[in-house]
Residue, then its C-alpha position, 0 to 999 in steps of 0.5 A: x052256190x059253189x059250182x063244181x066243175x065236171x071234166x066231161x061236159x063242154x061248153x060250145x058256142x056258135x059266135x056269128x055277127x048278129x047272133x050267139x049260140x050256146x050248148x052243153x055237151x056230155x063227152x062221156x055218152x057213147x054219142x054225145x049230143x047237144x044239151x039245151x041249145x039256146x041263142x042270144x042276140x050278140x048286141x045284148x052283151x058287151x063281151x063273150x064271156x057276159x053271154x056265157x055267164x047268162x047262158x049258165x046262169x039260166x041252167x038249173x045245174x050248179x055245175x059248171x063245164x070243165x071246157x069250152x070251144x068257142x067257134x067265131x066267124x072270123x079268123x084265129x090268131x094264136x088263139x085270138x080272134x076278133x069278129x069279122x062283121x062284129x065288135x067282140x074281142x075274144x081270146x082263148x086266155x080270157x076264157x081261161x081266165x073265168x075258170x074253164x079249165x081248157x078253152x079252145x076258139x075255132x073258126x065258124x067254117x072249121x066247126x062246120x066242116x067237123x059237122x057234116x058227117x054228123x048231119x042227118x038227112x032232115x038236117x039237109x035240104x037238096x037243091x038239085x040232082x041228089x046223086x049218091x053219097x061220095x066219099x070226096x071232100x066236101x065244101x062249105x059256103x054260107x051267106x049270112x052276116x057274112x060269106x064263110x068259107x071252109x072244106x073238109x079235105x078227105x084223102x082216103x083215111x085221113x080228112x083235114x079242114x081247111x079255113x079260108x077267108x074265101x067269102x073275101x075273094x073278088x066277085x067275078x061276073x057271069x054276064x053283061x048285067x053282072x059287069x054292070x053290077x060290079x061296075x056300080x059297087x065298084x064305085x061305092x067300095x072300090x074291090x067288090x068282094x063276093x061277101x059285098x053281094x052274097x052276105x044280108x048286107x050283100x043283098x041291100x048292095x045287089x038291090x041298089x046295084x039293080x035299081x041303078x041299072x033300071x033306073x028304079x028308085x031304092x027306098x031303103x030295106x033291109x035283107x029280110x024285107x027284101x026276101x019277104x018281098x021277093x016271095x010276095x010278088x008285086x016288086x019286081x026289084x026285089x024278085x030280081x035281086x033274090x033271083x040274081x042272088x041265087x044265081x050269083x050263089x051258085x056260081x060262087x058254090x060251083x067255083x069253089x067245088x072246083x077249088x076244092x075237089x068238093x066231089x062229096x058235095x056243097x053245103x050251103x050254111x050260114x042263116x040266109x040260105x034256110x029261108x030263101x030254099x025255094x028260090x035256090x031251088x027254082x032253077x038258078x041256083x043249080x044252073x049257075x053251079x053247073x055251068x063251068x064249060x068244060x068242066x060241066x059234067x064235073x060239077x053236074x055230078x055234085x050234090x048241092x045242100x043247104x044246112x037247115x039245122x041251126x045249131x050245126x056248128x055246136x055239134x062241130x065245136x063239140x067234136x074239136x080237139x082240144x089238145x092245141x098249146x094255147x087251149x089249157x091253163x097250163x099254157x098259162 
């Protein structure tokens, strides 16, 4: 069957460091949106291009997107990445190379700071005070896999997205117990970044940092099965963990709507905070958030949400340019 390639549909993807999420989009509608969203497992394929073809192949069409945006959790070099949690080599070439007529690899936090302003309010669940919309920059920190970081930078008309590798920034204590968790990470990693605690592989970190603390000893278990017993009750390990994971959460989020100026609110994304809103939701969170000294009755006035629509970064990637030098065959 000959496919013929269509200039106005784009292929988008979300490449995290477990999961992989594909959709079509028809650029010619007065609003484009998302076709037949699906996800894979990243451990099922060897590469990004074997996902894509399974995802294509699985469409009833015999017609193939002209282009495709790619948003990777890690960074882009000169329209390369690598994952940082992950073993894909990808490349914007090698896109091109299977017949895209135009490729473009994004950052994961790039592709969801262009979809904030195309989230509804059933896509979002507050945590918090839910002030009036600003107009400000806005954040992005999501735990997942790893800790991304990124904020839409709005001055006036103009907006920018900024990339950073924020997630990678030291973990700074908020009280003596905190000390006491650093200290004991410490010793396992050397430089504790806030990813070593606020991540799924963070949460296992946390959990033996406390057990040590107590005195407790820590069977292994693995992030959801720390959530699941911190909801369920009957393991007072686990509830502090997710507790002092909240908390820990919070204090990074305020921190960086200081960093950033993010007075147009803090979204939570990544595939952690969605299932554990009720604990972020339970005081400690929003506390932590807030308590910046003097700057209190700044952050007090910051809306705090988590993104709870799972293919968010799709309609991010979908709204990425494409007129970079490396995105085209021509660049070739």
């Amino acid at each position: 069957m000959t496919l013929i390639l269509r200039p106005n549909l784009r292929l988008v993807g979300d490449v995290g460091g477990t999961n992989v999420r594909f959709a079509l989009v028809d650029l010619a509608s007065a609003e484009p949106r998302l076709v037949d969203p699906r996800g894979f497992l990243c451990a099922d394929f060897p590469t990004l291009e074997a996902a894509i073809e399974r995802y294509l192949a699985e469409r009833p069409q015999a017609t193939r997107p002209d282009s495709a945006v790619i948003a990777v959790a890690g960074p882009v070099t000169d329209g390369a990445a690598n994952l940082t949690n992950g073993r894909w080599e990808m490349s914007e070439a090698a896109l091109l190379k299977r017949g895209f007529a135009s490729a473009r690899l994004i950052n994961d936090y790039c592709a969801l700071a262009l979809a904030v302003r195309r989230l509804s309010p059933a896509d979002l669940g507050v945590i918090g005070p839910d002030h009036p919309a600003d107009a400000g920059s806005v954040a992005i920190v999501g735990a997942g896999t790893g800790l991304g970081v990124g904020a839409l930078i709005r001055d006036g008309d103009s907006e920018a997205v900024a990339v950073t590798e924020g997630g990678h920034i030291a973990f700074a204590p908020g009280d003596d117990t905190e000390a006491e968790i650093l200290h004991h990470l410490a010793g396992r990693y050397g430089r504790v970044s806030l990813e070593r605690i606020l991540s799924g592989p963070g949460l296992v970190n946390l959990r033996w940092a406390l057990g040590r603390i107590r005195g407790v000893e820590t069977p292994p278990l693995e992030p959801p099965q720390i959530v699941e017993r911190a909801g369920a009750g009957g393991d007072p390990l686990c509830a502090e963990t997710l507790a002092r994971f909240c908390e820990i959460y919070g204090a990074a989020c305020g921190d960086f709507a200081l960093s950033f100026g993010a007075t147009g609110g803090v979204y939570l994304g990544g595939g952690i905070p969605p299932r554990i809103l009720d604990a972020l939701r339970a005081g400690g969170f929003r506390a932590r958030f807030e308590a910046k000294g003097r700057f209190k009755p700044y952050t007090a006035r910051i809306n705090t949400q988590v993104i709870l629509y799972p293919y968010a970064a799709l309609l991010g990637a979908s709204a990425a340019r494409m007129d970079t030098p490396a995105a085209s065959a021509a660049a070739l």
